[in-house]
Structure formats: structure tokens, C-alpha cells
N, C-alpha and C positions, 0 to 999 in steps of 0.2 A: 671683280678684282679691286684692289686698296689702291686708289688716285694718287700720281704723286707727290698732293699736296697735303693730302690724309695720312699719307708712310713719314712727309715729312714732320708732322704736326707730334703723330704719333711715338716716333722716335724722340722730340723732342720734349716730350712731357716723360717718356723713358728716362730720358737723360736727368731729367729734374730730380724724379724719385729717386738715383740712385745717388744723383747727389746729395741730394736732402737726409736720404740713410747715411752714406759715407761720413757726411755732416754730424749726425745725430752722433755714429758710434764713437769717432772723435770726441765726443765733448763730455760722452759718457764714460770713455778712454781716459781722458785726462782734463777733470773738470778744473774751470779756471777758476779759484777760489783769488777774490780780491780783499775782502776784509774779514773778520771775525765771525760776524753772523753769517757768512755765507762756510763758516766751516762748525758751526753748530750740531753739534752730532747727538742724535737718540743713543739710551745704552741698548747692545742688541740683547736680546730676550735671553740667549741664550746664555749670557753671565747672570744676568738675574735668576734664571734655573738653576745655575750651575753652583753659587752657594759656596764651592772651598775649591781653592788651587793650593799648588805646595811651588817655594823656588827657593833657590838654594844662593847662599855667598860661598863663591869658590874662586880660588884665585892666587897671586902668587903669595900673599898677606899668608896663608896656610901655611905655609913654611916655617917661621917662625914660631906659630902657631901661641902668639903672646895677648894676652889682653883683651885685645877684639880688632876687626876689619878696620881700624882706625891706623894700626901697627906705622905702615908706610909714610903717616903722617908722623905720629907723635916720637917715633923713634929719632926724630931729629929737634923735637923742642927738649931744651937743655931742661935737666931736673926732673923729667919726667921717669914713670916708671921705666915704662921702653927706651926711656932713652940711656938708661942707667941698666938695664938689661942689655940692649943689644950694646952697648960699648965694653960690658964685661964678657957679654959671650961672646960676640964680631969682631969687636977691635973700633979703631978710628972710623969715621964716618968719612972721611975721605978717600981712605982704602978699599970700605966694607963699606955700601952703602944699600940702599933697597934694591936695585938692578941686579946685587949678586945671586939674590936668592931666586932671581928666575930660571939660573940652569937648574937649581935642586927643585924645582916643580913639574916633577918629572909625570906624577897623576900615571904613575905606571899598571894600579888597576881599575881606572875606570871604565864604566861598561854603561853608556847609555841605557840601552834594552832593559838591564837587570835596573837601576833606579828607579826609571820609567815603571816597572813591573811592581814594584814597592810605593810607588803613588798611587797607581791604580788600588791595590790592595788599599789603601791607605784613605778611600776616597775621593779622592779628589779627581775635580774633569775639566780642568785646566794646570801646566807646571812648563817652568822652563826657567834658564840659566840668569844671574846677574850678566850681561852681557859688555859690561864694563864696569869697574868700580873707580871710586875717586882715583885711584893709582897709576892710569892712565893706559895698562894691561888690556886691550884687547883679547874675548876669547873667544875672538874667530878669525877664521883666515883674511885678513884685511888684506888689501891693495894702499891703502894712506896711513896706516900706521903697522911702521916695520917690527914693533916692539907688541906681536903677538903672538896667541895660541899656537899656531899653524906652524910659523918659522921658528918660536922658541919655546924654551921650557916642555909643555908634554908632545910637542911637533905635532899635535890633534887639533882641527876642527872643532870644539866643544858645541859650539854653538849649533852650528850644522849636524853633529851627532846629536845632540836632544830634539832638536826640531822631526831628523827623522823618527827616532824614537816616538816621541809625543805623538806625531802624526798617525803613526803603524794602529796607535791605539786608538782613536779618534779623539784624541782630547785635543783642545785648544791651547794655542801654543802663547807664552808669555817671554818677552826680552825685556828688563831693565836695564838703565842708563842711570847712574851716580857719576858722569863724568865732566859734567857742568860744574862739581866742587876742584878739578882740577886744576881750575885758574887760583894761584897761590897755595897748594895744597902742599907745596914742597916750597923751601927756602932760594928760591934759584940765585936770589942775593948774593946767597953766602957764598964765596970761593971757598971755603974752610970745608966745606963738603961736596959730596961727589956729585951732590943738587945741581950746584952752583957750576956746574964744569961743563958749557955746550954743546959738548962733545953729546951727552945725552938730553939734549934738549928735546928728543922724541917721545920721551918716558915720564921727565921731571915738567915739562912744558915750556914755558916761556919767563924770560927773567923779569919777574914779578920787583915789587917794592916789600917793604917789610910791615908794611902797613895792611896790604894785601895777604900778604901770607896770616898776618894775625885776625883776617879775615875782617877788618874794621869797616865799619859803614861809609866813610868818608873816603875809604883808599879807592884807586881807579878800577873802572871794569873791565870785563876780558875786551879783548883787545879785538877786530874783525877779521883780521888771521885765529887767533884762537875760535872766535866763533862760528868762519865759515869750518873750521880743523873738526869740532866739535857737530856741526851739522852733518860733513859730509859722513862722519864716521855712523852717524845714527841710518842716515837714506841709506849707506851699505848696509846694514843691518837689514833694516824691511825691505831693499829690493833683491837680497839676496834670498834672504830666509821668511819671508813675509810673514812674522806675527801674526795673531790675530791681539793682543793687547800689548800695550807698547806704554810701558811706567817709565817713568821721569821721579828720580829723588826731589829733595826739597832743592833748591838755589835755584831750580829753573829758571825764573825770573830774573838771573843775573843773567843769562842769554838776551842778547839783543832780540826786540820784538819781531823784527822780517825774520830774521831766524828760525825763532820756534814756530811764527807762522807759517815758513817754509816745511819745516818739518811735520805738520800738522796736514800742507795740502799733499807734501811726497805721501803722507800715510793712507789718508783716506782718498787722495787718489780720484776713484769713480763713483757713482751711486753705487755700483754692485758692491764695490770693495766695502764702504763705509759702513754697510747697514750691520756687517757682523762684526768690524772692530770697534775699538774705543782706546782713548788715549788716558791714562792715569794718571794725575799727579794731584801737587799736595798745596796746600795755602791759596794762595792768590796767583801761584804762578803762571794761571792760563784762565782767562776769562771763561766765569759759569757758562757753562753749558757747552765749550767746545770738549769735554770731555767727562769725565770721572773723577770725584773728588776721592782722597784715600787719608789716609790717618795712621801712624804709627806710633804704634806701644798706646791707643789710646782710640777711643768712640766717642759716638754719641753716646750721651743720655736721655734720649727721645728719640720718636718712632724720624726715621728720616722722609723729608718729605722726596725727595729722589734716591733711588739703589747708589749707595757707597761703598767704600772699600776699609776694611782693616789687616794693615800687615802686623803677623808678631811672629818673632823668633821662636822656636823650640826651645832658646835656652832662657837662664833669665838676667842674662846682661847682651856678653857678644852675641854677634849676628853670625860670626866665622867660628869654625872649630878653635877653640885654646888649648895646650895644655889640662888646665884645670876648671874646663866646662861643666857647667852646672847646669841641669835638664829642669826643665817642669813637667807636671805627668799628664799624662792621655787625659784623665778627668778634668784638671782645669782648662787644659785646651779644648775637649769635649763643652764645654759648660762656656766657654767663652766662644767657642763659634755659635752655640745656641742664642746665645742672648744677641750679638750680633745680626746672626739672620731674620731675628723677633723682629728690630728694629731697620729691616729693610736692607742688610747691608749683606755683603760679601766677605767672607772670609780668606785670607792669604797668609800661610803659613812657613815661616822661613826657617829650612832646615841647615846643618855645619857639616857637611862632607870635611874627611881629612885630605891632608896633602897629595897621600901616596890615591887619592880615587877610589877610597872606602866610604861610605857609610858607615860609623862606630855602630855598635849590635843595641848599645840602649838606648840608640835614635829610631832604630826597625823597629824595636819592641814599640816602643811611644807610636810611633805612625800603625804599627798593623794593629794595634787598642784601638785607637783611633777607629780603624777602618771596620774594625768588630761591632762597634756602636753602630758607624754609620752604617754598614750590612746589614742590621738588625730596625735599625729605625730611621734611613735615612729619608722613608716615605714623608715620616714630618718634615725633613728638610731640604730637599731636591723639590724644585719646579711647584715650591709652594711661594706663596703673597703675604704680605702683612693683613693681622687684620686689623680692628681699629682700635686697639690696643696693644702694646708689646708684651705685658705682664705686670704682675703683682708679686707682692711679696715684700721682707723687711731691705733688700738690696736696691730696690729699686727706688722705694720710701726715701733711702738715707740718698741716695743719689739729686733725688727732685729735694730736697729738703735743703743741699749742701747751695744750691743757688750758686753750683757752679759754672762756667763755660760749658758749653756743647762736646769742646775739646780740650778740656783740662788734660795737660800735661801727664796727669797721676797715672802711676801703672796700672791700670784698668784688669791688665793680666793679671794681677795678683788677690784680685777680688777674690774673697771664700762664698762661691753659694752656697745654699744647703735646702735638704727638699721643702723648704717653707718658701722657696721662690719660684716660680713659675711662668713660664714665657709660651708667650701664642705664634701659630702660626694658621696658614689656609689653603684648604688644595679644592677648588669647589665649595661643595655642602659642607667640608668634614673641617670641622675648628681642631686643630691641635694641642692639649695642651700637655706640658713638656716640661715634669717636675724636675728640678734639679737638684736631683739627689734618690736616695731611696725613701719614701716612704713606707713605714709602720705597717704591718698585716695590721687590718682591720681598723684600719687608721680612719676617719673621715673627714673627707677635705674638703672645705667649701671654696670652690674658682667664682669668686666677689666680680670677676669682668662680664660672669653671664647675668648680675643683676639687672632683673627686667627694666629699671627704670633708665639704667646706661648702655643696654645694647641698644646700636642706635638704628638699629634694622626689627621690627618684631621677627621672633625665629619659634617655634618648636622645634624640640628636642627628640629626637625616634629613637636614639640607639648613643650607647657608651660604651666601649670596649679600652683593654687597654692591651697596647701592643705588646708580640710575643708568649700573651697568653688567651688560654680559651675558657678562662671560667668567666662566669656571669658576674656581670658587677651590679652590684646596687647602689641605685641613685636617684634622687630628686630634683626634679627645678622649682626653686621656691622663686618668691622673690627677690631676697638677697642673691637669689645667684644658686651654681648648681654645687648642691651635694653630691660629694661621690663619697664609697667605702672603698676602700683597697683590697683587695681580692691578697690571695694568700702566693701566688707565685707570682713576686716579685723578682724579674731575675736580672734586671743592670743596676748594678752599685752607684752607677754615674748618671744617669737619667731617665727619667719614667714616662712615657708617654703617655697618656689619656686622648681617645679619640671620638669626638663628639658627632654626631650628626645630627645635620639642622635639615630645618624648612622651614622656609619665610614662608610667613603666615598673610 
């Protein structure tokens, strides 16, 4: 039998191990993240497969449904269109101010499951709601802010309804925040408006200077009430609905730095948690490499050297349904997520739900095009790599030539390709290249990036096919690079895949 100096011994290095576990899962539980590098995050794999999400502005700004998701703001600077609009349609700004329009946001057909079911079709394997906009509108059931989804306007959950949605389907769930531009977003100055009235200081925010609201460099920053207001609203966010990507608009950096680093260690949390999310935002407003850079209405123009992000509207101004909303079509969105993915980056696509919780019919159309392409060839774009080129062609020529910024401002979305331009991608052996446009029966095209002298791997070439079709293609690898002929069934208007297969020699 066990001595009882061995039972004791023995129990006592017991006791060690289980403290040392309890210890471990603790820290793994809730890791203590004290500065910057200690919350440096990988992006996980699975957004770099994933290639295209879809998310939507929806919100009480709908209502009006004027100009663009800016409305709440500009409707109170004098001279402005909106403001010259809503005073001819509303009335006084003291009477009728933004607050009215959240009982007529009533979102009486909205349907998670059916959106959700229109993404999917749509391609995409990440989507989920703006979960706050500048306007200070929560749309989910908050506990800190009483001016939400849940208690007003459509009395729904939004957020909570997408999350399940999204989930049901196994896509990856996204929340953005624009709510950091609420610090002066509204005149809270003014008495003369219904801004300026305390009474709704839960909506309009905190009484800003005018300096502030004109958004000037020198005016003061939010305030540490505003910032912890603004913190706690986001940790409700992911400890309720737990994201897996969590975007931040531009002004982040007007948050105090404990702040967003608070926000940053509520997010990621544990090792288990971090490894699958990522945090998005834009400029300088989170030291490289604690998250995801992203880019709106605008790219690189180079292969990136780490996976990024570009957001663009479906439409080609507002980001919210207007009135007199103007679409761009499946093809240039088509041809813009391609070029995009060439160069390493991620696609995010922002659609305009209406008020009443529609989807308009030539937003479906535009998304289930979309979703036809990607059906048909999404193998070049799902869970492929750059390779060591993005492409060729006169688009990219005039790009490198223009000896502009990285992130030139210029609407990128408006670019015309046409099939003399060509973007690469890699899934293994199989090079893809991805004309954009149709090419010519019996057209022949020489892809100048297989030139033996610039591929910087030696490769043989076994086999050419081109997607969707089964006739034979004929081709050469010269020097300059590989001749293809175009085969006679041609059948997408909007881009042509060619599928190479290699072997390093």
C-alpha cells in the first residue's frame, strides 16, 4: 500500500497539475493583452479563401431615403441640399428633426433568412448588418443605448436576426461601427434645433463646439464619457453576437488609444478566439498588423504585400437606398472583385435595402449575375493565392504609369476593362488567367506574364483548358510567354477564364 507520506506527496503534485490547468485555461480564457504587439493579429485563412462578403447600410437615414447615409447629418447644415429638402418636406428643424423619422422605420418586411438566401446565391461566404451608423441608431437590442432597433422604430433585433441567419448558413458573420464619427456629427450647439435640446442627448450625443461639429483639426476630442459610451456599445456588440470580423469606419483614431486597445483585447479575447477573427479598419487608425487594412471606393495598384480589404457600394454614389439611386452592373462589379483578388485583397460589397425591409428587384438582379459568374468560375476565385504577378494589360499599364498613390482617392469602380486585360490568380499547379471581357473566336492571345525570362520559378506547361467549355484549345509556350487561340464557345460576356497547368521543372 501508498505510505502516508507518498499519498501526501502524491496528492500534492495533484493539486499542482490542476492548478497549473485552471491557470492555463484562465489565461487562455481571457488573455491579458498589455500593449500593441501583444495584440498583433494573423489574418485567418479563412477570409483570405473567402474572397467576397456582401453588407448592407440600413437604418433610420432610409426613411427619407435622400442623397445618401450622410442625410442625418447634412440635413441640419444650412444651404445644403437636405437641408433645403427636409425643411420643404418636414418643416422646422426644431419641430421635425432626425429623431422623427425613427417611428416611420418600421422595416415591416424584413426577413433575415430570405437576404441571407440572396447572398448566398450571390456568392458570397461572409455578410452582416452596419451595426451602427454615424447617427447614433443602434440596430440591436442595446442595454446602453435606449435609442434602438429593439425598443424603436422596427421593435426587431436586426443584428441578432442576421447573425442567426448568416450562421444557419455557415457563413461568416461581419458588424460594422461608423459610430466614432458621432462625436460632432449633429450641431448639439445649436438650441435653434432639436440637435441642441438634451432632452435627446442619447441620439444627437454630447454638446459639442462648432468647431467640432465642422469637424476641424484643432477642435476638441471626444470627450471620455463619449469614449467609454462608444466602447461599451461595441464590447455589447461582440459579447452578445460574437462576430467573426469587426470593421471600424475611418475616424477611429479620434478614439482615445486605451480605448480601441480595449476594444481590440474584448475582441480577440483568447488564442482560440483570435485565430479566426480580424479587426478592419482604414488609415492609420490602428497600428499595422493589429488587424486588416481596407480601402474605400478605391485599391491598390500593386500586388499587396499582406491580404486587404476593399469596400464598394452597388450603387455609384450613396451607400443607403435614395430615391433616385443609381446601380452599377454585375460586370463591373464582376471585373472589380477580380482585379481585386489578383492583387491579394478581399472583396466587400455594399448593398441599399429600402425602409420598408425590401431588397429593390434590380439590387437581386445585380447580386444573382453576380452569383451566375461566381457558380460558373468561382474556382479561379475561392481559396486561390496571388501569384507573382497580378496581370497585364492596357488598365494596369496606365495605372503604373500614372505614378500615383497606392490609394488614390480616384473611383477605381469606374475603371472600363475590356478583354485586352487580364488578371492572375493560383490554386496549387493551376495558374489562372481571367480575361476580362470576351474574347474574339479564334482570337489569339499571348499571356506576356508566362514569358520564360520573368516567370521567376522555371514551370512546364501540360495542359490549357478554358472554363465551361470542353473543346480543345490550342496553344504554345514560346518565349515571350504563352499563346493561347480561343476556342469557339465562348460563353460569359464578363470574363473568360483560361486555366493553365504547370510543373516546376
Amino acid at each position: 500500500m501508498m505510505s502516508e507520506r507518498l499519498r501526501k506527496r502524491f496528492f500534492f503534485v495533484v493539486l499542482v497539475m490542476v492548478m497549473a490547468s485552471v491557470k492555463g485555461y484562465a489565461q487562455e480564457k481571457e488573455e491579458a493583452f498589455t500593449n500593441w504587439d501583444h495584440l498583433k493579429n494573423e489574418i485567418p485563412q479563412w477570409l483570405k479563401d473567402a474572397k467576397f462578403g456582401i453588407y448592407f447600410h440600413w437604418g433610420v437615414y432610409n426613411v427619407p431615403a435622400y442623397n445618401s447615409e450622410w442625410y442625418s447629418r447634412t440635413m441640419y447644415v444650412p444651404g445644403t441640399s437636405p437641408n433645403k429638402h427636409h425643411l420643404a418636406t418636414y418643416g422646422p428643424l426644431k419641430t421635425f428633426g432626425y429623431k422623427d423619422f425613427i417611428p416611420m422605420f418600421t422595416a415591416g418586411h424584413f426577413n433575415a433568412d430570405e437576404w441571407v438566401d440572396l447572398f448566398v446565391r450571390a456568392g458570397a461566404k461572409f455578410a452582416g448588418p452596419v451595426a451602427e451608423h454615424a447617427d447614433g441608431f443602434s440596430m440591436w437590442d442595446s442595454k446602453v443605448n435606449a435609442y434602438n432597433a429593439k425598443d424603436m422604430g422596427p421593435k426587431v433585433d436586426i443584428v441578432k436576426a442576421m447573425q442567426k441567419a448568416v450562421r444557419k448558413r455557415n457563413l461568416k458573420f461581419i458588424t460594422t461601427f461608423h459610430h466614432q464619427w458621432q462625436w460632432g456629427w449633429y450641431p448639439t450647439f445649436d438650441s435653434s434645433t432639436d440637435a441642441g435640446d438634451p432632452k435627446y442627448a442619447g441620439l444627437y450625443g454630447p454638446v459639442v463646439s462648432k468647431d467640432a461639429w465642422l469637424q476641424k483639426d484643432s477642435a476638441e476630442r471626444p470627450s471620455d464619457e463619449f469614449n467609454k459610451q462608444w466602447l461599451t456599445k461595441v464590447e455589447e456588440v461582440v459579447n452578445k453576437y460574437k462576430p467573426d470580423l469587426l470593421y471600424f469606419d475611418s475616424r477611429l483614431g479620434h478614439i482615445g488609444e486605451s480605448y480601441r486597445k480595449q476594444v481590440a483585447t474584448t475582441f480577440y479575447n483568447s488564442p482560440k478566439k483570435r485565430k479566426d477573427r480580424i479587426i478592419l479598419y482604414k488609415a492609420k487608425d490602428l497600428p499595422q498588423g493589429v488587424g486588416m487594412s481596407t480601402y474605400e471606393k478605391t485599391r491598390l495598384n500593386k500586388m499587396g504585400e499582406n491580404t486587404w480589404l476593399t469596400e464598394e457600394p452597388i450603387s455609384t454614389y450613396s451607400w443607403s437606398y435614395t430615391s433616385d439611386i443609381k446601380l452599377r452592373n454585375a460586370e463591373d462589379i464582376v471585373k472589380g472583385l477580380v482585379d481585386i483578388v489578383s492583387k491579394n485583397g478581399v472583396y466587400l460589397l455594399n448593398i441599399c435595402p429600402k425602409a420598408d425591409g425590401t431588397i429593390p428587384q434590380d439590387q437581386k438582379e445585380i447580386l444573382l449575375a453576380i452569383g451566375g459568374w461566381m457558380h460558373q468560375y468561382g474556382d479561379a476565385i475561392y481559396d486561390t493565392h496571388p501569384w507573382y504577378t497580378y496581370g497585364e494589360g492596357p488598365a494596369k499599364e496606365a495605372d503604373e504609369k500614372a505614378e500615383r498613390p497606392t490609394t488614390d482617392r480616384r473611383k477605381y469602380f469606374e475603371i472600363k476593362f475590356t478583354a485586352d486585360d487580364v488578371r492572375y490568380t493560383r490554386k496549387g499547379n493551376t495558374v489562372n488567367a481571367i480575361i476580362l471581357g470576351k474574347p474574339a473566336e479564334g482570337q489569339k492571345i499571348l499571356l506576356k506574364a508566362f514569358n520564360k525570362n520573368k516567370v521567376p520559378e522555371k514551370i512546364s506547361i501540360t495542359e490549357v483548358t478554358m472554363a465551361g467549355s470542353s473543346e480543345k484549345i490550342t496553344w504554345a509556350y514560346l518565349d515571350e510567354g504563352l499563346s493561347v487561340t480561343i476556342p469557339a464557345a465562348v460563353e460569359s460576356e464578363v470574363a473568360t477564364v483560361l486555366k493553365i497547368q504547370t510543373v516546376a521543372k
